[in-house]
C-alpha positions as CSV (number, residue, x, y, z in Angstrom):
1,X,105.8,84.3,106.6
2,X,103.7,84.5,109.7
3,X,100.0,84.4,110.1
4,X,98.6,85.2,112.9
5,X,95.2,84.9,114.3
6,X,94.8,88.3,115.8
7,X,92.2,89.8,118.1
8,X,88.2,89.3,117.4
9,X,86.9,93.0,117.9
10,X,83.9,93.8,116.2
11,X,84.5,97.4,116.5
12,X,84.8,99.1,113.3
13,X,86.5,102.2,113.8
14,X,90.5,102.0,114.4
15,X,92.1,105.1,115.7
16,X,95.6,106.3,116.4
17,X,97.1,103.7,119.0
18,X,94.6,101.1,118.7
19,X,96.0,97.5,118.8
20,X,95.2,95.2,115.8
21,X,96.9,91.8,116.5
22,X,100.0,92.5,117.5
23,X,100.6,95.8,116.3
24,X,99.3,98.8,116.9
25,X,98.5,101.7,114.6
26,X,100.0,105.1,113.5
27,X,98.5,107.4,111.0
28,X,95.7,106.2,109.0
29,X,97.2,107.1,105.3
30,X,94.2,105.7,103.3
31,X,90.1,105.0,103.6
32,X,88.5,103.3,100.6
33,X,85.3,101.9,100.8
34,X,86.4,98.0,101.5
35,X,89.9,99.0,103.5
36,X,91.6,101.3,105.3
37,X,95.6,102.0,105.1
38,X,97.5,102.4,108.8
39,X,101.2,103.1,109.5
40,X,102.0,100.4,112.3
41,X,104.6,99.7,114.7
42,X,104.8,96.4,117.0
43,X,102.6,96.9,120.3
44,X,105.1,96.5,122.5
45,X,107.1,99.4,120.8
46,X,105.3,101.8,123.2
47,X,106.9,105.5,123.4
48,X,109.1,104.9,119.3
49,X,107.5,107.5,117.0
50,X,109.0,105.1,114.2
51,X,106.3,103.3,112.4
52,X,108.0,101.1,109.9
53,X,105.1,99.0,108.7
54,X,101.7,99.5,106.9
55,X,98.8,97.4,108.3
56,X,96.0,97.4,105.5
57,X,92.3,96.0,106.8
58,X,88.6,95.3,106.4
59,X,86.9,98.6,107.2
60,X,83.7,95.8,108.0
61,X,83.2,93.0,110.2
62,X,82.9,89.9,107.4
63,X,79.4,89.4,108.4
64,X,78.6,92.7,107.2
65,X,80.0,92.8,104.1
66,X,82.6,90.1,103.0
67,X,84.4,92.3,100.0
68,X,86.9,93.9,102.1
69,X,87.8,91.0,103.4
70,X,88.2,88.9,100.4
71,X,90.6,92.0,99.5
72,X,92.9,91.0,102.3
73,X,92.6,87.2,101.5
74,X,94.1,88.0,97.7
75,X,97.0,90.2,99.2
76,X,97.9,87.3,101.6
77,X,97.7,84.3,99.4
78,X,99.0,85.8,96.5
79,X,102.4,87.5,98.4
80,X,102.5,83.8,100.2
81,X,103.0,82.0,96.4
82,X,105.1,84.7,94.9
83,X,107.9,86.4,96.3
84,X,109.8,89.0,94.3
85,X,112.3,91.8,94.8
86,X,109.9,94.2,92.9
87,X,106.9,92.6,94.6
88,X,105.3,93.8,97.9
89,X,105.7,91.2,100.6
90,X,103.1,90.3,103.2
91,X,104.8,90.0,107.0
92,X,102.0,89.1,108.9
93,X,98.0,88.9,108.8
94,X,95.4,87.4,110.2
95,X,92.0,85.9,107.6
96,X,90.0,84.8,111.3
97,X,89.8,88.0,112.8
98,X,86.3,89.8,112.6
99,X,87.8,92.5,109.9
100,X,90.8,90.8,108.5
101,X,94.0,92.4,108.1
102,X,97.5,92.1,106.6
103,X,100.7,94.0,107.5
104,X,103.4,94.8,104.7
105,X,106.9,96.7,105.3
106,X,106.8,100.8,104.7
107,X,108.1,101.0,101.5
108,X,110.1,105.1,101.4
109,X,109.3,106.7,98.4
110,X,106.5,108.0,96.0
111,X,103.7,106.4,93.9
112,X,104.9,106.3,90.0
113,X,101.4,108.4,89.9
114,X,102.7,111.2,92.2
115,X,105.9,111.3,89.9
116,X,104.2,111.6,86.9
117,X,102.2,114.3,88.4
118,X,104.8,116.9,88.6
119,X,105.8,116.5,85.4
120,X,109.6,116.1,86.2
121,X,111.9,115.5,83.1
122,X,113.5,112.1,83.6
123,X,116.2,110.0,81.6
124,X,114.6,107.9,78.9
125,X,116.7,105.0,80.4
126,X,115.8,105.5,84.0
127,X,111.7,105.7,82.8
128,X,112.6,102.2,81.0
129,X,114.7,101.3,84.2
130,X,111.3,101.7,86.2
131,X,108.8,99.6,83.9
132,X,111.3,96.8,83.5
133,X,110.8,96.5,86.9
134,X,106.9,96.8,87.0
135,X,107.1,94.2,84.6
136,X,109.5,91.7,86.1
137,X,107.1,91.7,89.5
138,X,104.1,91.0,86.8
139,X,106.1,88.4,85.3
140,X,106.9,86.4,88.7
141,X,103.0,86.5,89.3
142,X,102.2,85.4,86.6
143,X,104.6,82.3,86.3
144,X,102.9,81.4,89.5
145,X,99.7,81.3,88.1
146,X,98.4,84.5,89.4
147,X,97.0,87.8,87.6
148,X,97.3,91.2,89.5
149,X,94.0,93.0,88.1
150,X,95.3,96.7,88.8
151,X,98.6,97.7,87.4
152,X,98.6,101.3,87.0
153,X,101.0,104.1,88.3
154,X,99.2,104.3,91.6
155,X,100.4,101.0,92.5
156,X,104.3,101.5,91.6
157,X,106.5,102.7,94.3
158,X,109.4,104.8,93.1
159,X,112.0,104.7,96.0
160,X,114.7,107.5,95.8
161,X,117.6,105.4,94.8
162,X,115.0,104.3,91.9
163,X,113.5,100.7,93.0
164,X,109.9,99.7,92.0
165,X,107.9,98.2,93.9
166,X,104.2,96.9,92.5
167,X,102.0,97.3,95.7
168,X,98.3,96.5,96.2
169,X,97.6,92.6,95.7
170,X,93.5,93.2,96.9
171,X,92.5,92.3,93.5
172,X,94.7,89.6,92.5
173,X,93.6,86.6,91.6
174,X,94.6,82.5,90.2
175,X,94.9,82.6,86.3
176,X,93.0,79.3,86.2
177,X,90.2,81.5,87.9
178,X,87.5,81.2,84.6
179,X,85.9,85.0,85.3
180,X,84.4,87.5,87.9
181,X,81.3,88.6,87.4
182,X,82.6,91.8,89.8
183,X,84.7,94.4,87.7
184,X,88.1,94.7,89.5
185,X,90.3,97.3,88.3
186,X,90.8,101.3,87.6
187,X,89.0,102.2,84.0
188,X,91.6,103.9,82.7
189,X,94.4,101.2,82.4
190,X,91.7,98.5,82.8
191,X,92.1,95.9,79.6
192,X,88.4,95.8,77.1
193,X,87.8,92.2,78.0
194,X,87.7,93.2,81.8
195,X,85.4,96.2,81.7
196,X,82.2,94.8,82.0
197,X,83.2,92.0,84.8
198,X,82.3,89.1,82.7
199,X,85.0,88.2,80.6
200,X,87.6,85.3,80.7
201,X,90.7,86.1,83.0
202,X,93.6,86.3,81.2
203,X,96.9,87.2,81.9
204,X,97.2,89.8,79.2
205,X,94.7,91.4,80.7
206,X,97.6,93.0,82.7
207,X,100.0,93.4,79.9
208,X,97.5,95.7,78.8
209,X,97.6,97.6,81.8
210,X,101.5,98.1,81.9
211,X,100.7,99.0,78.2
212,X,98.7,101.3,79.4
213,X,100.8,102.7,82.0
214,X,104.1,102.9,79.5
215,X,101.8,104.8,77.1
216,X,101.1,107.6,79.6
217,X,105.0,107.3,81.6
218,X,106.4,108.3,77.9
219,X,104.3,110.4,76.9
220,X,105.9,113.7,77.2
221,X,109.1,112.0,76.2
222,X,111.1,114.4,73.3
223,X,111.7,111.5,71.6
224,X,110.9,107.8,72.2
225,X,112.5,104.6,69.9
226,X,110.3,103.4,67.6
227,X,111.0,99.8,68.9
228,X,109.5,101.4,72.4
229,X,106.0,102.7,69.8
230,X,106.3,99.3,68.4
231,X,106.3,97.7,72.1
232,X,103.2,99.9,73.4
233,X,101.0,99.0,70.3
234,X,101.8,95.2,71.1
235,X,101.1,95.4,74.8
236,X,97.6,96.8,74.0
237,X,96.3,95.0,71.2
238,X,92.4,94.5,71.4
239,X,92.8,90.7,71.6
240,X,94.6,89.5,74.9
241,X,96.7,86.3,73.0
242,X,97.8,88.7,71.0
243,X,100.2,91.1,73.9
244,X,103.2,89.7,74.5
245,X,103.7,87.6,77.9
246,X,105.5,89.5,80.7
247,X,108.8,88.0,80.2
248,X,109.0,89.5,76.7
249,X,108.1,92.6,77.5
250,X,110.7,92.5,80.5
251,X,113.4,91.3,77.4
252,X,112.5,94.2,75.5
253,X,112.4,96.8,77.6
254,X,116.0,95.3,78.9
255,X,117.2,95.7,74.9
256,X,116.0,99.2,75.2
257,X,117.1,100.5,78.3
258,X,120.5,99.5,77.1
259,X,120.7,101.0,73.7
260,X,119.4,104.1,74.7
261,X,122.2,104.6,78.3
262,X,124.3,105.7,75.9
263,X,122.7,108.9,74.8
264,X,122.8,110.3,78.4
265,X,126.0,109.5,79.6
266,X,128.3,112.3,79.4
267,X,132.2,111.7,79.2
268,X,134.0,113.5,81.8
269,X,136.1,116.5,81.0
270,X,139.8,115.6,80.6
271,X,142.2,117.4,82.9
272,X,144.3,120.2,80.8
């Protein structure tokens, strides 16, 4: 992966066609309060409406405020020590320049947040399909050693062809990391040991999260295996050594996404 060490601007407000290191920027598609979301293209791809990367950056100058850019330093380091089919890649960044920056590919498709939102009536096994992969990308972070700190629909990427991809590393973090006295992390899926910033990191704390996320995915399912119930309950037990790791869950939802292919395949009509 390359790192470069990009332009020093101070300037705080990147428009359309601005150049950021070596790329220069499309649409801006998100403004938070620590980062802002571009489509990108390479600079010298002057007169191509195709922007086929997303450059994410500081919306400050680190002197101002260092959180954004402490954001961009967990999405680097963390895609730099993991690398994983389901896991959003980092192609190039820079942590020197005045509001630091990192560029990922444009991943085609819709947040697992935006598909839940219209309330489309999906295959049991396709749903399963989906977290498996959600929790294989948690399970290759955390066998090396880090915690993501936001799992939640919002940060699944549902292609068309149906590949998940878990975005957004900003909060991620070592495991040997002993706390943060910052809350990191969306309420709603957010394990009870992390909502008051001060408790031990621990990498159930995202177990609980895809927990979390599962519960509300299956909830307007018809009918849902009991094995599945039994699963959800597990991933959000109120004591984090008690949730499974990410590698069972990955097992389990495996099991079950293969006994239950069966109920929606249809044989085809024989010829008369």
């Amino acid at each position: 992966m390359l790192f470069s060490s990009g332009p020093k601007s101070s300037s705080t407000d990147a428009t359309e066609g601005s150049l950021v290191g070596i790329w220069r920027l499309g649409k801006r598609l998100h403004a938070g309060t620590w980062t802002e979301v571009f489509l990108a293209q390479p600079a010298d791809a002057v007169g191509n409406p195709r922007c086929d990367y997303v450059l994410k950056r500081a919306r400050h100058p680190l002197r101002e405020n260092p959180e954004g850019g402490w954001q961009i330093r967990s999405e680097i380091e963390a895609a730099a020590e993991v690398s994983h089919p389901n896991l959003i890649p980092i192609l190039d960044g820079s942590l020197t320049a005045q509001q630091p920056y990192c560029v990922m590919p444009r991943i085609e498709g819709d947040t697992l947040e935006y598909v839940m939102s219209r309330q489309q009536t999906h295959p049991l096994p396709v749903l399963l399909w989906w977290l498996r992969q959600a929790s294989q990308a948690i399970a290759a972070l955390h066998a090396a050693g880090w915690l993501h700190r936001d799992v939640k629909p919002a940060n699944m990427m549902v292609s068309d062809r149906g590949h998940l991809t878990l975005i957004d590393l900003g909060f991620a973090t070592q495991h040997r990391t002993l706390g943060d006295p910052i809350f990191r992390g969306t309420p709603q899926y957010s394990a009870p040991e992390t909502l008051d910033g001060k408790g031990t990191l621990h990498l159930g704390s995202d177990i609980y999260s895809l927990g979390m996320t599962m519960q509300n995915l299956l909830a307007h399912q018809p009918s849902v295996p009991e094995e599945i119930n039994e699963l959800i309950a597990a991933t959000t037990f109120a004591k984090p050594g008690q949730r499974p790791s990410a590698e069972t869950v990955v097992g389990s939802l495996l099991q079950q996404e293969i006994a239950t292919l069966g109920r929606h395949i249809v044989p085809a009509a024989r010829a008369a």
